[in-house]
C-alpha positions in Angstrom: -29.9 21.6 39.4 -33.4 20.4 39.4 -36.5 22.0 37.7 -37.4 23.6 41.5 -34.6 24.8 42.3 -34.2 26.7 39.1 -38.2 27.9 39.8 -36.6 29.3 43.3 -34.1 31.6 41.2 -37.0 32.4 38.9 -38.9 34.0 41.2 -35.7 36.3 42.3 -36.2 37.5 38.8 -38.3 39.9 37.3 -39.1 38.7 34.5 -38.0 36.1 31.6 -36.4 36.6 28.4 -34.8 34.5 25.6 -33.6 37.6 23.2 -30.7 39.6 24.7 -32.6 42.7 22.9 -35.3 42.4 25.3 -33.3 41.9 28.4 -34.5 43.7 31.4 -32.3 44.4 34.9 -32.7 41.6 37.2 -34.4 38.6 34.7 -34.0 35.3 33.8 -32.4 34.8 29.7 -32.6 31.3 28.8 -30.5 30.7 25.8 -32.6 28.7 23.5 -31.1 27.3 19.9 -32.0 28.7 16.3 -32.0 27.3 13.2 -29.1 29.7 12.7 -27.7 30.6 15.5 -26.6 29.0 19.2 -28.3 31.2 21.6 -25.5 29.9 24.7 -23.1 32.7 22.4 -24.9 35.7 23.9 -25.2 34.2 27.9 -22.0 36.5 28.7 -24.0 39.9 27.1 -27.4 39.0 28.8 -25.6 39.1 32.2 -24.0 42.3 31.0 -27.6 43.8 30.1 -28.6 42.9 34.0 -29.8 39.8 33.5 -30.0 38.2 37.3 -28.8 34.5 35.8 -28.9 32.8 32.2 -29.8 29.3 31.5 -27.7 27.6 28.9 -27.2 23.6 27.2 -23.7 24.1 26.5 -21.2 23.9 29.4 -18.4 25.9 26.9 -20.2 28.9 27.7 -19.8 29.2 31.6 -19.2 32.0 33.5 -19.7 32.0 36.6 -22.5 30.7 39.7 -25.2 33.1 37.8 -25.0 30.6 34.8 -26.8 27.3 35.2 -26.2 24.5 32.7 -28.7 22.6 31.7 -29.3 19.8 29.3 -31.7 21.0 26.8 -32.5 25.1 27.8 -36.1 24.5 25.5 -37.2 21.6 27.7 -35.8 23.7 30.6 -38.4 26.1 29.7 -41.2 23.8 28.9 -41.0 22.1 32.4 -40.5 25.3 34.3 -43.1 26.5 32.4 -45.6 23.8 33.7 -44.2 23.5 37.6 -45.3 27.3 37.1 -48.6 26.9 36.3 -48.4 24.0 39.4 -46.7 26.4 41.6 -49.4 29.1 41.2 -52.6 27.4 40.8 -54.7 29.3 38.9 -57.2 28.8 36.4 -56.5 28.8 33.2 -58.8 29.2 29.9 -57.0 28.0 26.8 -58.2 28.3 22.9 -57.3 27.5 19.1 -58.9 26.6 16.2 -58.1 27.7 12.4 -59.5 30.9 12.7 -60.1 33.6 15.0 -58.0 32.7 18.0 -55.9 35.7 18.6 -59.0 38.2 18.4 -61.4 35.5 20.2 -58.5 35.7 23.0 -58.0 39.3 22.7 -61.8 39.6 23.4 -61.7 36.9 26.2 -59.2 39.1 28.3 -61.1 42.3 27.8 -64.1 40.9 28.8 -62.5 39.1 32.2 -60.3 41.6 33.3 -63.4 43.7 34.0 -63.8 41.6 37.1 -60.4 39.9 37.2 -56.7 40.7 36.8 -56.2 38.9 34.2 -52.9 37.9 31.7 -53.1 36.6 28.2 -51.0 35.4 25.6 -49.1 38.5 23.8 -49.7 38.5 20.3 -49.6 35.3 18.6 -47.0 33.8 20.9 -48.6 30.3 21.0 -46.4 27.7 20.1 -44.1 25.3 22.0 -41.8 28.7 22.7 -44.8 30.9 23.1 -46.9 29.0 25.2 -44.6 28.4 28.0 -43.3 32.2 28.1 -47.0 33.0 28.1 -47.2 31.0 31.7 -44.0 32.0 33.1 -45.7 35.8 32.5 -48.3 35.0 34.9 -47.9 35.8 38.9 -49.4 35.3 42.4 -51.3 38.5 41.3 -52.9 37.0 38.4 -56.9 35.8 38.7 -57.2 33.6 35.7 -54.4 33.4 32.6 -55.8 33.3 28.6 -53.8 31.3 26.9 -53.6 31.1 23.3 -52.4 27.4 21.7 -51.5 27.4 17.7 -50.7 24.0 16.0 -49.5 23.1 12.9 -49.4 19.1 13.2 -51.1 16.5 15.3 -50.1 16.1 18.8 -49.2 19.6 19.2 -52.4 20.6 21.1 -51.8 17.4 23.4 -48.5 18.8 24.2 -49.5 22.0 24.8 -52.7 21.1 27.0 -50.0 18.9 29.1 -47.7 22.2 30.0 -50.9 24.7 30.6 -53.1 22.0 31.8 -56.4 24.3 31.3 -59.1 24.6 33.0 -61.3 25.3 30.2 -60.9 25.0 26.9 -62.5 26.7 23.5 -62.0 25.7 20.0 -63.0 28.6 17.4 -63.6 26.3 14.4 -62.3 23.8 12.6 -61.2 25.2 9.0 -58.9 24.8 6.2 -55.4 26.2 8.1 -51.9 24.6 7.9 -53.2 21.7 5.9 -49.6 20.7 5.0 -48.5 19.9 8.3 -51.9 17.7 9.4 -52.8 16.1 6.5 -56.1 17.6 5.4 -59.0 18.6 7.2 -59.8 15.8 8.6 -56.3 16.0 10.1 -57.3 19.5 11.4 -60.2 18.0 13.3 -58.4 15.3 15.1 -55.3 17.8 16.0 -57.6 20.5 17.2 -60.1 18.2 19.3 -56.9 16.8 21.2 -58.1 19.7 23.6 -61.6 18.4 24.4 -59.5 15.1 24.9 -57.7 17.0 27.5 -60.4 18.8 29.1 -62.8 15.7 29.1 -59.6 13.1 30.9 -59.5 16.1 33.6 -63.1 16.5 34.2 -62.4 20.3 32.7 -64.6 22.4 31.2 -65.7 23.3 27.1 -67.4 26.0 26.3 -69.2 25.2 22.7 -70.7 27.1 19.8 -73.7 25.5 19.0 -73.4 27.0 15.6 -71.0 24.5 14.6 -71.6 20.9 14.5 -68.5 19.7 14.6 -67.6 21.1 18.0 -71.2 19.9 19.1 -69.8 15.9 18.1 -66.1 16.4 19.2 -67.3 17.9 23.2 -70.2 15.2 23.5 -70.1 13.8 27.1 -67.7 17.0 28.2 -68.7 19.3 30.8 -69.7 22.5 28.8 -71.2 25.8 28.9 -72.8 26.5 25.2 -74.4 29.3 23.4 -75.6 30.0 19.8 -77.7 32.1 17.5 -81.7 31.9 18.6 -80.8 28.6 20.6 -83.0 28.2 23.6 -81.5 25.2 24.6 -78.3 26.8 24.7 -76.8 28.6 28.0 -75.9 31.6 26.2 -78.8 32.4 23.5 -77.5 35.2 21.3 -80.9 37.0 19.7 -79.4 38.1 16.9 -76.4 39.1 14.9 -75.6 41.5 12.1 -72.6 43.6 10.2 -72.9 46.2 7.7 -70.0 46.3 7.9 -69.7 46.4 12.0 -70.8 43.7 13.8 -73.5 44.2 16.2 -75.2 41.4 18.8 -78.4 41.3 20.5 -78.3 39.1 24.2 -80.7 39.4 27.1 -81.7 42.4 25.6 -78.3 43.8 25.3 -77.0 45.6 22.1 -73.2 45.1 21.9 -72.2 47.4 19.2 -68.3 46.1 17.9 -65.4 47.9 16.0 -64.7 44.5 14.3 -65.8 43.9 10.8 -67.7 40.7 9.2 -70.2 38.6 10.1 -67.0 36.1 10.5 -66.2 38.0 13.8 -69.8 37.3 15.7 -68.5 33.9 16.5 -65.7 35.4 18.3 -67.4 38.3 20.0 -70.3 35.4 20.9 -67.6 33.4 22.4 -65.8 36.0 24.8 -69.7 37.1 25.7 -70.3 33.1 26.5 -66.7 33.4 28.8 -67.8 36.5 30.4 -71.6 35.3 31.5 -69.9 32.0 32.7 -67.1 33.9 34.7 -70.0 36.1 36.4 -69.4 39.5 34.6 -72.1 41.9 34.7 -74.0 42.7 31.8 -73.0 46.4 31.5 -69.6 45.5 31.9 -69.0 43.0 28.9 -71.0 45.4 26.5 -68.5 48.2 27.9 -65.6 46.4 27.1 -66.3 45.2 23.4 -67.1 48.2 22.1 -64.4 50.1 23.4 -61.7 47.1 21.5 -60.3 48.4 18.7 -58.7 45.6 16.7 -55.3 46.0 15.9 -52.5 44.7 13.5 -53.2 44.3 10.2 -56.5 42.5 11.9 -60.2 43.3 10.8 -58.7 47.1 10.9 -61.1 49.7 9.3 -59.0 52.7 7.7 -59.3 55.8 6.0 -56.9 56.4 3.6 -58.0 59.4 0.9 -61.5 59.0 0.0 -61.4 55.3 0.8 -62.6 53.0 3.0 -60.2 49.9 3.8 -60.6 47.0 5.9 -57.3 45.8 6.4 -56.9 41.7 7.3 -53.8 41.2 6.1 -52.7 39.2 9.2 -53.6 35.3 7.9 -55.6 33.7 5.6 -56.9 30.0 4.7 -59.5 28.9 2.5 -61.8 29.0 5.1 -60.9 32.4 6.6 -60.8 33.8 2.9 -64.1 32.4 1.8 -66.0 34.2 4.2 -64.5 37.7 4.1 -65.4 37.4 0.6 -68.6 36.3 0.9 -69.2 39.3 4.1 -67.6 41.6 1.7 -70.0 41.3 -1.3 -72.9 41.2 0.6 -71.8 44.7 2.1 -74.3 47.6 0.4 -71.4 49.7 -0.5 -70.7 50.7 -3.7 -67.6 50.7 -5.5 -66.0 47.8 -4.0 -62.2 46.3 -4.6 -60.8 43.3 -3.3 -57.2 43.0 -2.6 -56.1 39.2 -2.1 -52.6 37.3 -1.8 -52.1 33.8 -2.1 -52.6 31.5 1.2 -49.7 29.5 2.5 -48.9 26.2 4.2 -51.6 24.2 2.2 -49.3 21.9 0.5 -51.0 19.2 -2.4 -54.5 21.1 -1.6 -52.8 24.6 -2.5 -53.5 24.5 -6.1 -57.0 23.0 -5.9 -57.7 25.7 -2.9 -56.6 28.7 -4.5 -58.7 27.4 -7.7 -62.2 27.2 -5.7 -61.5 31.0 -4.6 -60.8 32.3 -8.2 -63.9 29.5 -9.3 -66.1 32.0 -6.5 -64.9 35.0 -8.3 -65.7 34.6 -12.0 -68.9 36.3 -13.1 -69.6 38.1 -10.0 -70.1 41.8 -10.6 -70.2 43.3 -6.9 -66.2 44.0 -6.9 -63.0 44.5 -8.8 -60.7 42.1 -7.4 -56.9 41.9 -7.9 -55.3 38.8 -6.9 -51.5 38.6 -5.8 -49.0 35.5 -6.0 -47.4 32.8 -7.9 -51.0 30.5 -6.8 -53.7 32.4 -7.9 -51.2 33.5 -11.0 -51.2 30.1 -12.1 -55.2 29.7 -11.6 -55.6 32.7 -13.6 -58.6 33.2 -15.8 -59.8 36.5 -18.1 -62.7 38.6 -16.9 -63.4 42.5 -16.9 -63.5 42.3 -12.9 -60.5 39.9 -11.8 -56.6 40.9 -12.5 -54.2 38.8 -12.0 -50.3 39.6 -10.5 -48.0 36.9 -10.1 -45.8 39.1 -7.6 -46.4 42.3 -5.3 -43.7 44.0 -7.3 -45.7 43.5 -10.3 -49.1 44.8 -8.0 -47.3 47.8 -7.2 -46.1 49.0 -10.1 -49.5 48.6 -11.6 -50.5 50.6 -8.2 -48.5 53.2 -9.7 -50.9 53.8 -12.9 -54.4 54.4 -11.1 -55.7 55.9 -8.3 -58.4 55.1 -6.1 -61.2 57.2 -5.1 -64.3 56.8 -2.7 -64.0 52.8 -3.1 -64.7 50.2 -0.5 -61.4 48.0 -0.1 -60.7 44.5 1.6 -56.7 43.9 1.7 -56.9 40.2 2.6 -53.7 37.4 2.2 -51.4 35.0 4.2 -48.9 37.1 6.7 -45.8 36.0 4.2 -47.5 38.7 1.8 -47.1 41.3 3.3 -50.2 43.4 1.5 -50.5 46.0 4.4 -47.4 47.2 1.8 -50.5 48.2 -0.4 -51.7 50.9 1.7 -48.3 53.1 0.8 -49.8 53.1 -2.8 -53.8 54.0 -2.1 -53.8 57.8 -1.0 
């Protein structure tokens, strides 16, 4: 069966699904391997669930004319993910970078679907799996689809650009994430600008933050739409920008007061501004739906818990991502301020010499207690009457267990594999 033929039968269905927990009556389940497990198994129970017909790779697992075998059920996906976006025609904004990208798209949407209907990547579903099931979620309903693209290694982005084939493209920066898997930051750089090589072969469009030089070099000769800080030249100029600890913008006279935290965060409410004003969304409108997102999931959250303030960023972290919420966090006029950090993953030979520049940052600074969490700092450790050091979360917790904290300012901040949201069950 060819790739439209099985689109035909997809559009019988009601939706798609590759978990069995998930199933809904009258969807497509396509049975796609694990590292531990051989998705074909559970074709039989998705049918049961009300699945309408299952995709599977292995011929074994037949059952009747709802199944349809296939040779690879991934690459299935990936190419009926891309005769999708074919089939329906719509435009398509796509983004990454090292940090930023799921709240820079979270922002993007809000701010579009005050004119358009408009579908976006759920969560952080943005790899070869994600990206795909992110298109096949889009209908002949949808006005323009947000589509988030993560990478870990060069090429990724390429292949990605080839099954969304964007319309317009936006890189959030270019920092010190996944540095394992590319090589350094240089390798970052070339991996991430593979989608300005995209946009610029297909005469798409950029938009570009003319606060960064490196996506002013890597977009040269693109078709763009820029903005920056004080930037007349720029088609978005953004007055002015401040956080204390929200972050508030000033364009064409507009105030845009946020509920995200950090002057890290400007960039990204800059960027979904820039989207908006290029898409034609009024004024009011943008301002309107900025301040009313509240940022979710262990993301630039702002809790009470006691007497305590927290902001909670416990999602990711990377050098670059970690330097400045330190740096925004110590230039906050609170008093009483703790910082809660975990160690940063996925940086391979740079890990050691990474985690030593943010402990280097540290030393001598008397603004904030700060506690740092995992086997990396651990073995970076140095003495001082403001920096603790806990080689595990167990360890962390049961110190937990011997203070209390009262009317401090806290920043919980650490790679998702640490988990330090846990910390908020011990601050009361």
């Amino acid at each position: 069966m060819n790739i439209q033929e099985i689109h035909k039968l997809f559009l019988q269905c009601t939706s798609l699904s590759i978990d069995t927990r998930k199933i809904e009556k009258d969807s497509m389940f396509f049975a796609i391997k694990g590292e531990n497990f051989d998705a074909n198994t559970f074709a039989h129970q998705a049918l049961d669930l009300g699945a309408l017909y299952v995709i599977i790779d292995n011929k074994s697992y037949w059952i009747d004319e709802r199944t349809i075998v296939v040779e690879n059920s991934l690459e299935t996906l990936q190419e009926l993910a891309k005769f999708h976006r074919a089939y329906l025609k719509l435009p398509i904004v796509a983004l990454t970078g090292s940090n930023g990208k799921t709240t820079t798209k979270e922002l993007i949407n809000v701010v579009l679907s005050q004119k358009f209907k408009t579908k976006a990547t759920i969560g952080n579903l943005n790899n070869h799996i994600g990206v795909p099931l992110t298109l096949l979620s889009f209908n002949s309903e949808t006005e323009i689809g947000i589509v988030e693209m993560g990478a870990n290694h060069k090429k990724e982005i390429e292949f990605l650009c080839e099954i969304a084939q964007p319309d317009y493209g936006y890189i959030t920066n270019f920092g010190k994430a996944h540095l394992e898997g590319f090589g350094g930051v240089e390798g970052v750089i070339q991996g991430k600008s593979e989608m300005y090589q995209y946009l610029s072969k297909n005469g798409k469009t950029v938009f570009v933050n003319l606060e960064d030089p490196i996506q002013i070099e890597k977009s040269a000769g693109i078709q763009s739409f820029t903005f920056g800080i004080n930037k007349e030249n720029a088609d978005l100029n953004i007055k002015s920008i401040e956080a204390n600890p929200f972050v508030k913008i000033n364009y064409n006279n507009f105030v845009v007061e946020s509920h995200l935290i950090g002057l890290y965060n400007a960039n990204n409410i800059n960027a979904a501004v820039a989207i908006g004003k290029y898409f034609k969304v009024e004024d009011t409108a943008i301002k309107s739906a900025i301040e009313n997102y509240i940022p979710a999931n262990n993301r630039s959250q702002l809790l009470k818990k006691g007497s305590n303030e927290i902001i909670l960023d416990a999602y990711n972290a990377n050098p670059s991502s970690m330097a400045v919420a330190i740096t925004n966090f110590l230039q906050l006029e609170n008093q009483n301020k703790i910082m809660i950090l975990g160690d940063m993953f996925e940086l391979g030979e740079e890990s050691h010499a990474e985690h030593k520049a943010i402990v280097d940052s540290l030393k001598g600074q008397d603004k904030s207690v700060c506690y740092l969490i995992g086997k990396s700092f651990y073995e970076n450790q140095v003495s001082g009457e403001n920096i603790k050091f806990f080689e595990t979360f167990d360890a962390f917790a049961a110190f937990l267990k011997t203070i209390h904290f009262n009317e401090n300012t806290i920043l919980i901040k650490g790679s998702r594999g640490m988990a330090l949201e846990r910390t908020l069950e011990y601050i009361s």
